[in-house]
Structure formats: C-alpha cells, structure tokens
C-alpha positions as CSV (number, residue, x, y, z in Angstrom):
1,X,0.0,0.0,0.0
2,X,1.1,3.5,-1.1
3,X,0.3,6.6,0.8
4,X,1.2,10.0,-1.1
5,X,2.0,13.3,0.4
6,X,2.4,16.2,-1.1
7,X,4.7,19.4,-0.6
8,X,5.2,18.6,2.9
9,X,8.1,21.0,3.5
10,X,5.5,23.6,2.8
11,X,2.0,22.1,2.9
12,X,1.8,21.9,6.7
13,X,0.4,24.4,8.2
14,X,-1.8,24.0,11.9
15,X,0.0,21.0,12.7
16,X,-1.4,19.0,9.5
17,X,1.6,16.9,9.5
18,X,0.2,15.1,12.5
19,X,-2.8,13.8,9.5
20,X,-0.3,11.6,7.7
21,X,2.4,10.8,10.4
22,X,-0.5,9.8,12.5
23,X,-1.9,7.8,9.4
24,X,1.4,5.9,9.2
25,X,1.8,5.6,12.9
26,X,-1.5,3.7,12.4
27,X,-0.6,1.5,9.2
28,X,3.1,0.9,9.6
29,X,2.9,-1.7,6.9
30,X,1.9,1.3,4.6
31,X,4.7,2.9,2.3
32,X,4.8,6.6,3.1
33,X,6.0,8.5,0.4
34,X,6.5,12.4,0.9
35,X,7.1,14.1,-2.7
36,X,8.7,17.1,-2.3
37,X,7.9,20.3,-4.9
38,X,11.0,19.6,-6.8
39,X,10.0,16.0,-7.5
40,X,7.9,14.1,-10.2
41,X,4.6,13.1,-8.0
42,X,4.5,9.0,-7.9
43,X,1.1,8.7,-8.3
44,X,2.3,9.9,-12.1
45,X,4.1,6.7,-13.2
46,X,3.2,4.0,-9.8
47,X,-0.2,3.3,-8.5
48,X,-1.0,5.0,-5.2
49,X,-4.0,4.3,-2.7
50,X,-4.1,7.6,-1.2
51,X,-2.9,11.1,-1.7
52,X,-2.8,13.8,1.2
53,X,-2.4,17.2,0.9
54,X,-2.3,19.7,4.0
55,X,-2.6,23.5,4.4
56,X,-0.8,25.9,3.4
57,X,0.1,29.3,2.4
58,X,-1.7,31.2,-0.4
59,X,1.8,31.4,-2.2
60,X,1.3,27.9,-1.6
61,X,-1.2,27.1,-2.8
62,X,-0.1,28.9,-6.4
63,X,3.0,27.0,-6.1
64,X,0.9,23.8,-5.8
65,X,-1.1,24.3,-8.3
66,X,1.5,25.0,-10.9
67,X,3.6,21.7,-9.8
68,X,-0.2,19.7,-10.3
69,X,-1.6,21.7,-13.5
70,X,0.4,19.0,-15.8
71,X,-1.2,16.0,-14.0
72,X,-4.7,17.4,-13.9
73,X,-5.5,14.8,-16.3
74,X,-4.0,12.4,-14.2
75,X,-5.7,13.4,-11.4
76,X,-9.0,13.4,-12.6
77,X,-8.5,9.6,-13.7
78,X,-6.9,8.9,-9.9
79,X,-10.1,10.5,-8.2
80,X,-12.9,8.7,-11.1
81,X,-11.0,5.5,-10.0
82,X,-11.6,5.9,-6.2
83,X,-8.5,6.4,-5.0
84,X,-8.7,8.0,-1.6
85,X,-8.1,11.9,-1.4
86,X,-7.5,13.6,1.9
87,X,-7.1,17.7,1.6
88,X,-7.5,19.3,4.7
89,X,-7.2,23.4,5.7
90,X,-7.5,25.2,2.0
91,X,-5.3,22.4,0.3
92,X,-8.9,21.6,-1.6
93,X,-9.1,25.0,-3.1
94,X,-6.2,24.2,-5.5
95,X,-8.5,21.3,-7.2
96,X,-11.7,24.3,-7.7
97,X,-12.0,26.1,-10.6
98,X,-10.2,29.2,-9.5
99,X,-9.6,31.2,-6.5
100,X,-10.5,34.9,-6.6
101,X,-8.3,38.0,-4.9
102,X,-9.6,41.1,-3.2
103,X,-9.3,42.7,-5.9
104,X,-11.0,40.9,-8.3
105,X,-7.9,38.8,-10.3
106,X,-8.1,35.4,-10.4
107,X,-5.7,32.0,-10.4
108,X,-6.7,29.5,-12.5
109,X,-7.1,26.2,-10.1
110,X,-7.1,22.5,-11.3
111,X,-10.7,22.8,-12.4
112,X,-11.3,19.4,-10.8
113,X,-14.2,20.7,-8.0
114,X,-16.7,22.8,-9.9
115,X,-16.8,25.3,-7.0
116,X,-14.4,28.4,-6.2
117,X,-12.7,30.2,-3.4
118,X,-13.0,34.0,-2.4
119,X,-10.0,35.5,-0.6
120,X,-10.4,38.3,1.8
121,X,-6.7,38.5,3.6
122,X,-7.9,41.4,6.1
123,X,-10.4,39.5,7.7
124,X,-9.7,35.6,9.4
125,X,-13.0,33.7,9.8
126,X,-12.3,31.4,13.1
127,X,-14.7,28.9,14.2
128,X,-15.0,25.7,16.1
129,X,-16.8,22.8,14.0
130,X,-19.1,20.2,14.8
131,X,-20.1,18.0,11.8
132,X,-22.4,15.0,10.5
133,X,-20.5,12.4,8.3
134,X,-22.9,9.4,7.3
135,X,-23.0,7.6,10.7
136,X,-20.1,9.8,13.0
137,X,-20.2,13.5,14.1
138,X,-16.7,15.0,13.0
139,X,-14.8,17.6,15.2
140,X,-12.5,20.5,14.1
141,X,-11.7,24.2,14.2
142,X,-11.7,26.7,11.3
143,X,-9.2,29.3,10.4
144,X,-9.2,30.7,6.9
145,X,-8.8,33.7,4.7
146,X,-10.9,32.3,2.2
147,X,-14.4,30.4,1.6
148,X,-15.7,28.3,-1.1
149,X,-18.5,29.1,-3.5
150,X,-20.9,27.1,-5.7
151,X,-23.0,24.7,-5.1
152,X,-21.5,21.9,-3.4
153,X,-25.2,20.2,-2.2
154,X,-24.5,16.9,-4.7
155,X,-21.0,16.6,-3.5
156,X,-20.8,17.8,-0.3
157,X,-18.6,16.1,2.6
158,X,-20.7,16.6,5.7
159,X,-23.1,18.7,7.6
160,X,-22.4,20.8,9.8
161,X,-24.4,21.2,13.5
162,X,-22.3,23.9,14.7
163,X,-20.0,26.4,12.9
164,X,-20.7,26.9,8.8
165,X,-20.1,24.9,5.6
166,X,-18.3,26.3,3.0
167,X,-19.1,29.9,3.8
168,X,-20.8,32.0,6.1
169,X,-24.4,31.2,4.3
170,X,-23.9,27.6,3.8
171,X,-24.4,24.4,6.0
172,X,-22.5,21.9,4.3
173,X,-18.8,21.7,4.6
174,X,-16.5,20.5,2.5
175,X,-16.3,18.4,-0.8
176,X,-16.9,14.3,-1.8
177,X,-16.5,13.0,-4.9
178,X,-16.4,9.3,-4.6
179,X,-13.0,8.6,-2.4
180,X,-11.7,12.2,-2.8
181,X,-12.3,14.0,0.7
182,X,-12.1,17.6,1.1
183,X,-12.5,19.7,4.8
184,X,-11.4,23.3,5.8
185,X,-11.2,21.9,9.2
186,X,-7.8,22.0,10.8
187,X,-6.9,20.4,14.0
188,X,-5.0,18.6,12.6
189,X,-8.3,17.0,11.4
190,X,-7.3,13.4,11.6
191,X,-5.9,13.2,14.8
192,X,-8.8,15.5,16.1
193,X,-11.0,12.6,14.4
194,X,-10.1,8.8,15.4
195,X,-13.6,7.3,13.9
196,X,-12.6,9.1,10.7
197,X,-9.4,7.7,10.7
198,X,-10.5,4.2,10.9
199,X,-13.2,5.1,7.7
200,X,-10.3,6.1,6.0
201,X,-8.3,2.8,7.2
202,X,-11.1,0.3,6.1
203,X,-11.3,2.2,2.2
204,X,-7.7,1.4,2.3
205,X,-8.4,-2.4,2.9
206,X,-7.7,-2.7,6.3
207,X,-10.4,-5.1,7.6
208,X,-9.7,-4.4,11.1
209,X,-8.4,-1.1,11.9
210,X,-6.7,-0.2,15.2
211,X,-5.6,3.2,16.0
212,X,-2.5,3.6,17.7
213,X,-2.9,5.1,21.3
214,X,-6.8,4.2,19.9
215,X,-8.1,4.8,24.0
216,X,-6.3,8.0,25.0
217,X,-7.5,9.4,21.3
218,X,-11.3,8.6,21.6
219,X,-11.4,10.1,25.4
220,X,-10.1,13.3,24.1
221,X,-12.4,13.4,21.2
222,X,-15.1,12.4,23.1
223,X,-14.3,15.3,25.6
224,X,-14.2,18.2,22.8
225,X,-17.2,16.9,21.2
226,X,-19.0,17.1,24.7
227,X,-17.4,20.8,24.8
228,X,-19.3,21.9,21.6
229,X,-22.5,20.2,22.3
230,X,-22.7,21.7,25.4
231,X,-21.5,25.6,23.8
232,X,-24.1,24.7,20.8
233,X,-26.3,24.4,24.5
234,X,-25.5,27.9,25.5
235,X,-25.5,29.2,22.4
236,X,-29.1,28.8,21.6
C-alpha cells in the first residue's frame, strides 16, 4: 500500500503533518511517500492508494497548483477510479475552478471541483466545528482567509451542527467526490478525528483497523465533542 503526500516542507500548516504521520503511525505496513515540490509526483508513473495534501500558504497554494496543472488529467482519472483523497485546511481549493483576490484577479485552479474560493486577507474567519458524516459527528476548528462558493449540495462532505459549511451562508462543509475527501477543518483533522481515521483505514483495505494510542485518542475526542454540544447548548 502507497500513501502519497504532497509538498510537505511547505503544505503543513496547523499541525497538518500530524494527519499523515498519524496515518502511518497507524498503518506501519503502509509505504509513506512524501514528494517534495521539486520531484515528479508517484502517483504519475506507480499506483498510489491515497494522496494527502495539508494547508498551506496562499503562495502555496499557487506554487501547488503549478507543480499539479500537468497531472490534472492524471488526477482526474486517480479521483474517477476511487483512489482516496484527503485535503484538509485550503489544500482543496487548488483542485476548484479558480480562487479569486480582493481585488478581483483570479488564479486558474485544477478545475477538478466545480466550486471556487474568495479571498479576503484582512479578515480571518475562526470557528470551532461540529459535523455530521454518514453515521459519526466529525470535530474541528476553522481558520481561513478564504471560503468556497458554488453549489456543493450533490457533493458535499458533511453537515455541519455547529460552525458553517463552506461559507458564512452555507451548511455543508466541504467536498466528496467518490473517495476524494475535502474539509477546511484544521486540527490537525485526523488526529482530532479517530472514527474518521479508521473510515479512512477500512477504504484502504484494512479489515480491522486499530488506531495507535486508539483509547487515550477517543477520550479526548469524546471530551471536545462534549465541549461543543454543550456551547451549541448555550449558544441557543
């Protein structure tokens, strides 16, 4: 089994190298392959299971999406096949159709998500999540300098209880598209998320997935989940 990560010396931001070192922790028979920005991607020319990508700068994200505009085609094939996708933070927004500046310019994305992102650098959205994915609620935190836009109601990732979806005016969060897995939560997300990890475990073939400190990990997401159900309490 091959697990790809990309641009780690830059795509890291919020602790989101704890997502795939956790991942490997987890599945040590797993080859763990972080491609640098100066190297071909693997999933190019080998066959890869899964491909992370974490958050990062929005010179990073350009950078990322230069380095992935050649393989766009490649891409699309990977995600039409069902190879698992896991981008997490605004890593996602490089596979939209664009992502728009304050003033007005644009930067041609991947084109792979038919939705777009809005920047607004002068303004931080925070905002503690609480999320429905098929049968587990999903915990996180937002912190971003851009939203999504479109409609994402056919291909959307989860729902969200507390917090927003994609934007200020929308409900659901994130993007699916068969295996591919998109989230502006940080956290980092997968640690925040041990149910979620073993989802991701069992797509990758694992019949009987164990998480490593599995005990210690669902106590403290039981306890921040507990937290934001009981602020969604005094909230109302």
């Amino acid at each position: 089994m091959k697990i790809e990560v990309l641009f780690p010396e830059f795509a890291n931001l919020f602790g989101d190298c704890w997502n795939w070192r956790y991942l490997a922790r987890c599945m040590p028979e797993a080859e763990m392959i972080e491609t640098g920005y100066g190297d071909e991607p693997r999933f190019v020319s080998e066959k890869v299971d899964m491909i992370i990508m974490g958050a990062m700068t929005e010179h990073g994200q350009e950078l990322a999406i230069k380095k992935l505009m050649p393989y766009r085609d490649r891409l699309r094939q990977l995600i039409d096949s069902g190879v698992v996708f896991l981008m997490t933070a605004n890593a996602g927004e490089v596979f939209c159709e664009y992502i728009e500046n304050e003033d007005g310019s644009r930067i041609a994305g991947l084109g792979l998500v038919p939705l777009h992102a809005k920047r607004d650098m002068m303004h931080r959205f925070n905002s503690t999540q609480l999320c429905i994915f098929e049968d587990m609620e999903l915990v996180g935190f937002k912190a971003e300098f851009s939203q999504l836009y479109g409609d994402n109601s056919a291909i959307y990732f989860a729902e969200t209880k507390y917090g927003i979806g994609i934007n200020k005016k929308s409900k659901l969060e994130g993007v699916r598209i068969k295996n591919y897995f998109s989230t502006s939560m940080v956290g980092p997300f997968i640690m925040m998320n041990p149910p979620f990890v073993k989802y991701l475990m069992t797509l990758l073939g694992v019949k009987k997935p164990e998480l490593l400190f599995e005990e210690t990990n669902m106590a403290a997401y039981e306890r921040r989940r507990a937290d934001i159900i009981r602020m969604m309490g005094e909230n109302k």
